[in-house]
N, C-alpha and C positions, 0 to 999 in steps of 0.2 A: 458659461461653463461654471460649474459646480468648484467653489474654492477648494484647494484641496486644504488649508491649514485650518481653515472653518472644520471642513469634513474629520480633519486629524481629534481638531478638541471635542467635536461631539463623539468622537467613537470613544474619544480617549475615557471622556465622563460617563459616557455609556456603560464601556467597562471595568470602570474603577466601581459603579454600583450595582451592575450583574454577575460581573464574575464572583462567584466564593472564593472566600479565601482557601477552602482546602483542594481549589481547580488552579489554584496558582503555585501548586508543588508539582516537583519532578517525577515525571511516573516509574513508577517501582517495579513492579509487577503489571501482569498480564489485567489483572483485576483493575488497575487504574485508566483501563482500555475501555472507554465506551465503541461498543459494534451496534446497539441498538439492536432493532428486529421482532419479529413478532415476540421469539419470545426472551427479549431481553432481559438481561441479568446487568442491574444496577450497583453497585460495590458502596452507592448511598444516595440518599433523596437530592444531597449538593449537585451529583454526577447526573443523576436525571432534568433536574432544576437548569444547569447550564445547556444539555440537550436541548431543553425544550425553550430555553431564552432566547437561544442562538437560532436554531429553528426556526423561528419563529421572525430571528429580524431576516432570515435568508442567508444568512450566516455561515451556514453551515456549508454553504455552493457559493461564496459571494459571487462569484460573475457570472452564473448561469441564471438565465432569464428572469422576471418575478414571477411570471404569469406561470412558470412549474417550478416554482418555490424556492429559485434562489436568490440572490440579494439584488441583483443588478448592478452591480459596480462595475466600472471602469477597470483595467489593472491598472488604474494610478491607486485608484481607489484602492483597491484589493493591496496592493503594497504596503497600503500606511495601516489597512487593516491588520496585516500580519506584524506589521512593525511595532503597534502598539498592542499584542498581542504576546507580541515577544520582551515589550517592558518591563512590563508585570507577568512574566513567566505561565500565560495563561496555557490550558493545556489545550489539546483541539476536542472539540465539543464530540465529534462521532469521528473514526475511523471506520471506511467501509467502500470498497470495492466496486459499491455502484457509483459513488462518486469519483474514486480514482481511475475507475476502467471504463465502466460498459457505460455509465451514464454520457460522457462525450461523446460516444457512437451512436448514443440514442437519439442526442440532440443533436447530430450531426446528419444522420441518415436514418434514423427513425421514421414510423409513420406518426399522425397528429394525435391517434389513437393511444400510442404508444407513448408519447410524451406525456400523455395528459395521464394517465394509467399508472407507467413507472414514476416519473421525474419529481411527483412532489413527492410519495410516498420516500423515495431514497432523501429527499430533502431531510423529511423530519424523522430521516432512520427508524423507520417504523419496515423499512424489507430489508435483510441481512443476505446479498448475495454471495455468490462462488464461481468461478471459471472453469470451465470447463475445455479445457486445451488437451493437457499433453496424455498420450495414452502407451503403453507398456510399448508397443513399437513405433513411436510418434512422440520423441522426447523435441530434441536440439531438431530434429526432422520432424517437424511439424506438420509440413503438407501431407507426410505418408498418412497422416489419421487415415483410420475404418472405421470408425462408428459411422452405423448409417441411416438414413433414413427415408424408410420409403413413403411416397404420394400417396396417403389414402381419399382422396379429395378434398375433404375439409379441414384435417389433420395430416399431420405426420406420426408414422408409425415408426418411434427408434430405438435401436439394440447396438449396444456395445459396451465398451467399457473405458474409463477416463483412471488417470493415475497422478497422485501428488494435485490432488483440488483439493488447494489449502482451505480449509473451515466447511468441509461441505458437511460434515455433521452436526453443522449450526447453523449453518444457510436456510433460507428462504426459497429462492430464488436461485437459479442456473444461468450465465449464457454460456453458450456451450456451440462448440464446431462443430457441426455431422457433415457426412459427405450425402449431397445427391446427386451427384454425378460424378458416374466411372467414364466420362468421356476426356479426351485431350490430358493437357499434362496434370501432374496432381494438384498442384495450386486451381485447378478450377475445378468446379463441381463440391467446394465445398460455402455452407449455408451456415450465417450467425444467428440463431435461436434462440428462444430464452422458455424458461418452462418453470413450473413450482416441484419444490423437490419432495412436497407430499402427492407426487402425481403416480398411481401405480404404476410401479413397474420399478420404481428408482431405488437403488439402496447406497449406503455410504458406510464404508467400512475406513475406521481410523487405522493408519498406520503407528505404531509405537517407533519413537525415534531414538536413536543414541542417548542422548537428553532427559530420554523418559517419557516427554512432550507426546502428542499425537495431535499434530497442529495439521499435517496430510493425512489425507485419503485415497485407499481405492473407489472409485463410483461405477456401481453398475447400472444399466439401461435394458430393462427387457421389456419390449413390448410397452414404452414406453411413449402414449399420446398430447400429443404438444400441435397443440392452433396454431394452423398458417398465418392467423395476423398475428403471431407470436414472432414473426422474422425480422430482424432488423435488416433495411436495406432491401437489396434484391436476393433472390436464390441465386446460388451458384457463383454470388460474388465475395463471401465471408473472407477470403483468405484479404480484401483489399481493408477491410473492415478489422481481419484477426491482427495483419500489422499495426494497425493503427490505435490497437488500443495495448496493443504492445507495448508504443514507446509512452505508454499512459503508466503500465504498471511498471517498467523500468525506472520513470522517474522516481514514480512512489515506492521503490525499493529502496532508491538512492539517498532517498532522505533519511533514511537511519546514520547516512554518514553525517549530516550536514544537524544535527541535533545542536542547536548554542549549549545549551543546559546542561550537555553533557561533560563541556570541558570543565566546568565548574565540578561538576560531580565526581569527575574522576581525581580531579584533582585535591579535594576533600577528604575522599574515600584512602586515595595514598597514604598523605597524611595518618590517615587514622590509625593504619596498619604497620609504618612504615617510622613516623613520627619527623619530629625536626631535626637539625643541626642549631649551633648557636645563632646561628643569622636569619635563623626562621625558616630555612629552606628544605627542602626534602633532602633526610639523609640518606640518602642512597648518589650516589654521581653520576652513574648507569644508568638506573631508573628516572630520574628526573633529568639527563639530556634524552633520553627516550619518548617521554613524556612530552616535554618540550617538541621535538622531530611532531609528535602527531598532532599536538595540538598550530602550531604554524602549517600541516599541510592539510589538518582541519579548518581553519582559517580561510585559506586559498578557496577550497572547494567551496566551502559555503559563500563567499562571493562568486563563483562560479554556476552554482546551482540559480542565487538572483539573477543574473546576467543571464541565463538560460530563460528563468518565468518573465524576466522583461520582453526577452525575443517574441519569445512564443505569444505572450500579448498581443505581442504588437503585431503579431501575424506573421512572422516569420516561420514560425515552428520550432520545433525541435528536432524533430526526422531521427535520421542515426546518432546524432549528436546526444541521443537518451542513452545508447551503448555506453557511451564514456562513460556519464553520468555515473549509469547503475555499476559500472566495473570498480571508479574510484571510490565508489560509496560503500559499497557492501566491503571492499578492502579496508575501508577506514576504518569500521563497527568492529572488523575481526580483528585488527590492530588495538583499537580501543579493550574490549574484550581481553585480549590478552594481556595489555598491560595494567587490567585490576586484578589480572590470576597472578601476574609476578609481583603485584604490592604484598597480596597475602601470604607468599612462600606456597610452604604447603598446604598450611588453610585454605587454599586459593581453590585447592582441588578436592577438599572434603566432599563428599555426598551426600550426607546424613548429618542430623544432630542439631537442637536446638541453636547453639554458639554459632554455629554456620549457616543457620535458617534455612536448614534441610535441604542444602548443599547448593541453594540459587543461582549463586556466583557460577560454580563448574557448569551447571545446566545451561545457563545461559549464555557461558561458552561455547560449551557443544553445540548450541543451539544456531551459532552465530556460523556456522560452520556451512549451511544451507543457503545461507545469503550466498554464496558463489554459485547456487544454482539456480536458486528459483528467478523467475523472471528471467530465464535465458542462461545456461553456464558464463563461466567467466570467457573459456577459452570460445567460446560463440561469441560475447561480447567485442574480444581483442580481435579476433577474424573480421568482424561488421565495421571495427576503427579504424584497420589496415586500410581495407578495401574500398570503406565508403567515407571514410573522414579523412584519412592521410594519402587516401588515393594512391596506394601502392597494388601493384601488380600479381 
């Protein structure tokens, strides 16, 4: 068996000489986001450079297979990799969707075709996916989808329309729910698919949000043809396939709660606004036992969230246990959130203006305001924790 403290110094030296140093600052903005993609936008050659280092060791997937481009580790391994990742405040090399969603159902019930096609490509973020779930009457009621699609023999011919597919007018790549069968209850009959979203027929219209953002879309499907060895899985079994990459993208909500780097940040940022008392402390009493309150029950959580990746390792899973997850998580962010709007007063909520860097702060607020829906409402989330964690009636 592979040492792991041998395993620790190599990665450790590894990335003390690949990371750059401006990948080991806290991300600021959206711009600090690698999505990679066909046609990716780099914010600097450093940002591509760690992309394609990390890529490259398999990195980017550490425990998903070599042989479709990811690192092969152990989750021992993958621990100490994160842990030394989290040393030196590295940032993660690509955030993207087919890694945190559809890529586990690929390699879970995928065909060999289809692993070998998606899996490395998502590896070195060279395809920018989007999900195709919830539609104008098929939000929290998922099963009721109607987008549909019909058997044309060699293809599927589909029409309909999806609502709030986050990045789909950046996306690559779809997987996406359609029904093909109106037989038995609504959970059946519907198929996990995946299609390119330069395929006619497809349009993506951005939403404008509170924020100003347009991080959602409307997506439409007319007459939209997508290969049947495009299916993951079997036909007519997608809803076993749409849970299960559910509690994929719940985790990865939740991790905006469990950010280290953030307690530092906020606690910085207070200061700056708010300044000290004689004994160095933040002068406010309210604000900093406030502060305090989130950063100990940010604490908890992120031990909480390791204790979940160990399970799941280890083969236990996560199951409904991802509900918690993404409920305390996204409550943490809009807690957080809130208390850099109360450091600033009413700076806090400017809109505009250089001084206030054209109003970040409030946007980012508002923005954080979505985290109670996406990836499932909250009040869906508490229902799923009732019922299936605490086992009440």
């Amino acid at each position: 068996m592979f040492d792991l403290e041998d395993f620790r110094a190599e990665t450790r030296a590894w990335l003390e000489e690949n990371c750059p140093a401006s990948m080991r600052e806290p991300v600021r903005s959206e711009k600090d986001i690698c999505w990679g993609g066909r046609n990716a936008e780099f914010k600097n050659d450093d940002q591509r450079l760690w992309l394609e280092r990390m890529a490259e060791k398999g990195w980017t997937a550490p425990t998903w297979p070599e042989q479709y481009g990811g690192g092969g580790l152990s989750p021992e391994q993958a621990k100490v990799l994160r842990e030394e990742m989290a040393r030196i405040n590295a940032r993660e090399p690509l955030k993207s969707f087919g890694i945190s969603m559809v890529g586990p159902a690929i390699i879970k019930w995928g065909s060999e075709e289809l692993k070998q096609q998606h899996l490395p490509k998502i590896c070195r973020g060279e395809i920018r996916w989007c999900q195709g779930y919830s539609e104008p009457g098929a939000g929290s009621d998922l099963a009721a989808l109607q987008t549909k699609a019909e058997d044309k023999g060699d293809h599927y011919l589909i029409n309909g329309q999806k609502i709030w597919t986050s990045y789909a007018h950046k996306a690559d790549w779809i997987f996406c729910l359609v029904r093909t069968s109106w037989e038995g209850k609504k959970q059946e009959g519907i198929t996990l698919i995946l299609f390119d979203m330069e395929t006619p027929g497809v349009e993506a219209r951005p939403i404008r949000l509170i924020s100003g953002a347009s991080v959602f879309c409307e997506t439409f499907f007319t007459d939209v043809k997508a290969d049947k060895t495009q299916v993951v899985g079997e036909v007519n079994k997608g809803w076993t396939y749409a849970k299960y990459i559910l509690t994929h993208e719940r985790e990865m909500v939740s991790a905006i709660g469990g950010d280290a780097s953030a307690v530092d940040a906020l606690g910085v940022q207070s200061l700056d606004a708010v300044g000290a008392d004689e004994q160095g402390r933040l002068d406010d009493p309210v604000l900093r036992a406030d502060i305090a309150r989130w950063e100990i029950d940010q604490l908890g959580f992120r031990l909480t969230l390791e204790r979940a990746k160990d399970e799941a390792k280890a083969g236990e899973g996560v199951g409904h246990y991802s509900a918690l997850l993404k409920y305390a998580g996204t409550e943490l962010n809009k807690r957080r959130l809130e208390l850099k709007v109360a450091a600033e007063g009413m700076g806090g909520l400017a809109w505009e203006g250089q001084a206030w860097k054209g109003g970040a702060l409030a946007k980012e607020w508002l923005r954080s305001k979505a985290n109670s829906i996406e990836g499932g409402t909250s009040e869906v989330q508490l229902g799923i924790i009732a019922k299936n964690v605490l086992g009440m009636k």
